[in-house]
C-alpha atoms as one frame of an Amber mdcrd trajectory, in Angstrom:
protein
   9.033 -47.139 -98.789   8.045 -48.783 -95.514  10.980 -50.583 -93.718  10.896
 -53.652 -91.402  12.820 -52.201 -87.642  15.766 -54.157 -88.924  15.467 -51.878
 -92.045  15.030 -55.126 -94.305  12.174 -54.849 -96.835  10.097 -57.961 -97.055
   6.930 -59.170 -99.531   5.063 -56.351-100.903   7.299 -53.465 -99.449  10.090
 -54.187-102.118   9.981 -51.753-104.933  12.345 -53.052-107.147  11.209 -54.169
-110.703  14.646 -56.515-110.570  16.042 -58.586-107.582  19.074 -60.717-107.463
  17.733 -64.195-105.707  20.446 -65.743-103.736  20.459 -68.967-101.462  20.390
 -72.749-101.024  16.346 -73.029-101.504  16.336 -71.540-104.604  16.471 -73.949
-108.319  18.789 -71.251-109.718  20.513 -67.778-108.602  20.362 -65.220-110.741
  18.409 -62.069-111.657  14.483 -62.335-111.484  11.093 -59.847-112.288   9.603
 -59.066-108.876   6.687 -60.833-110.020   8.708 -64.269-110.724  10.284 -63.766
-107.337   7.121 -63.066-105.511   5.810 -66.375-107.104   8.300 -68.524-106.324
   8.284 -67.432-102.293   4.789 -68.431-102.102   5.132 -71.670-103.818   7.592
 -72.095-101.201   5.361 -71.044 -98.391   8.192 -68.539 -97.034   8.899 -64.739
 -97.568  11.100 -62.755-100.105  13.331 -60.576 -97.971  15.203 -57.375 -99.623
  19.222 -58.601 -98.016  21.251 -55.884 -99.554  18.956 -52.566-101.281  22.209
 -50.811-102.233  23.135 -53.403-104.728  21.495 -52.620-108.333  19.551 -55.206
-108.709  18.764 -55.362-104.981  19.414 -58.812-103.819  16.925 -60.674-101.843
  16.542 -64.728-100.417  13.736 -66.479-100.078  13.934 -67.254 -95.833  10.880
 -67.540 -92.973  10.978 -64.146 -91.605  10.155 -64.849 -88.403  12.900 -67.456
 -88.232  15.392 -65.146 -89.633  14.836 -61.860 -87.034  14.980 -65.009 -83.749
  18.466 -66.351 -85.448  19.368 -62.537 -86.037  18.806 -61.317 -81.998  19.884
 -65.078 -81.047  23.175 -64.119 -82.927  23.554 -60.385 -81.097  23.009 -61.399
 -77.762  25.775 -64.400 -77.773  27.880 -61.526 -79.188  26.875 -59.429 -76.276
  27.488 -62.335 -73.609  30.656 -62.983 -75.659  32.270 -59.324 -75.430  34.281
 -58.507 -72.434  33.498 -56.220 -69.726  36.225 -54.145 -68.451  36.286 -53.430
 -64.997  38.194 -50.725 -63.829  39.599 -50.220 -60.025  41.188 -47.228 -58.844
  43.563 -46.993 -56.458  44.281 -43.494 -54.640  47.598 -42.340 -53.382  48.773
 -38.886 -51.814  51.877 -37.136 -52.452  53.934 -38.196 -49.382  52.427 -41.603
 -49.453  55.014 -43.742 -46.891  56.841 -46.934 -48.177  54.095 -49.270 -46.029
  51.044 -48.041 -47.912  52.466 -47.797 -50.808  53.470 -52.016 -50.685  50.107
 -52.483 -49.191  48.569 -50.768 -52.505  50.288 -52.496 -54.735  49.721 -55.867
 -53.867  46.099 -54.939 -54.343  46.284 -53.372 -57.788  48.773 -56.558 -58.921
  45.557 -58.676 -57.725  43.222 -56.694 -59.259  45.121 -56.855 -62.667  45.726
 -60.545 -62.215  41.930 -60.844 -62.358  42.015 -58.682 -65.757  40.731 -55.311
 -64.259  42.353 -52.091 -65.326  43.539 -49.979 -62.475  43.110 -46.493 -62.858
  46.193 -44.856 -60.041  45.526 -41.468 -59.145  47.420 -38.780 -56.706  45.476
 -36.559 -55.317  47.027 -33.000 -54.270  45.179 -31.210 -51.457  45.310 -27.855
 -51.286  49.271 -26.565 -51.415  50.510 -30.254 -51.595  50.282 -29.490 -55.837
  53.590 -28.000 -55.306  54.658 -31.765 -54.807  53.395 -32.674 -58.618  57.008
 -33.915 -59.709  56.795 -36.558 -56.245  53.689 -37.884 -57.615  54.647 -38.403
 -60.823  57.723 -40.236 -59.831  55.069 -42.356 -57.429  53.457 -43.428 -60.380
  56.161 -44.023 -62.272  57.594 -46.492 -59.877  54.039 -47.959 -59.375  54.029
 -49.122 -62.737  57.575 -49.974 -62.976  56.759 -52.553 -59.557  53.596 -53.877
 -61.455  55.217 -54.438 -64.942  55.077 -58.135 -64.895  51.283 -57.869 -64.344
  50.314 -55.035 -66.306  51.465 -52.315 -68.829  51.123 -48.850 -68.921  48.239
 -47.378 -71.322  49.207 -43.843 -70.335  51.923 -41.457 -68.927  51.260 -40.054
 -66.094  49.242 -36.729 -66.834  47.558 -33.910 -64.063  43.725 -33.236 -64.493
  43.068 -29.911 -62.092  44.343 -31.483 -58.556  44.379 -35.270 -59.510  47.611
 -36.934 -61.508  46.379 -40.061 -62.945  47.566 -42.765 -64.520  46.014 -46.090
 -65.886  47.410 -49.365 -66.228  45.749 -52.813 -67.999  46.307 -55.820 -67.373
  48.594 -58.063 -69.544  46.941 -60.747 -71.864  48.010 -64.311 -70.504  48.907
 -66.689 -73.265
């Protein structure tokens, strides 16, 4: 019950008395003995490789092995290249954070989101400044209020131990 590291049976490691052949090389689809199978891969010159062993009969094609693990990896690394990578800035605020730095953060968090990062905003609280937890929420509210055209919202607001954080994505472009 040896399996290929795809977990795809091939040749001689199929123990099924019955397969389902399926695919364009083959004269006609349909259930075949093992042995008939077997036969007709090596007339072909190629090997008979177990697709689907849930399926009763298992159903196998007739492919080049080799050729069919290269498409297979060629096939999950374009989906790999394809799949986006999210990049997430944070920006950091305190509690009394004046009306300068505040314009001068959010010009670079609306740049950062225009480029289709996430920013994560966070306030931190340093040591009695936690009594101020209702000012940084309402900093972060307004934060993503100013950035709205660029970017939504993913999450309220909420206070891990001495940081309030809050993240915000970036808006899809259409």
């Amino acid at each position: 019950m040896k399996k290929d590291e795809d977990g795809l049976r091939i040749n001689d490691e199929i123990t099924a008395s019955q397969v389902r052949l399926v695919g364009e090389n083959i004269p006609e689809q349909g259930v075949y003995s093992y042995s008939a199978a077997m036969k007709l891969a090596d007339e072909l010159g190629l090997d008979l490789v177990e697709i689907s062993a849930k399926a009763d009969p298992p159903v196998c094609k007739i492919i080049d092995y080799q050729k069919f693990i290269y498409q297979q990896k060629k096939k999950a690394k374009e989906m790999k290249a394809n799949s986006a990578k999210i990049v997430i800035k944070e920006i950091r605020f305190g509690p009394n954070t004046d009306e300068h730095d505040f314009q001068f953060k959010l010009k670079h968090a609306s740049e950062f989101l225009q480029e289709g990062s996430k920013v994560k905003a966070s306030v931190f609280f340093r040591g009695r400044s936690i009594v101020y937890a209702d000012q940084g929420e309402k900093l972060l509210l307004r934060f993503a209020v100013e950035l709205e055209e660029y970017g939504r919202a993913e999450q309220m607001p909420k206070l891990e131990g001495k940081r309030m954080i809050m993240m915000i994505a970036p808006v899809k472009k259409k």
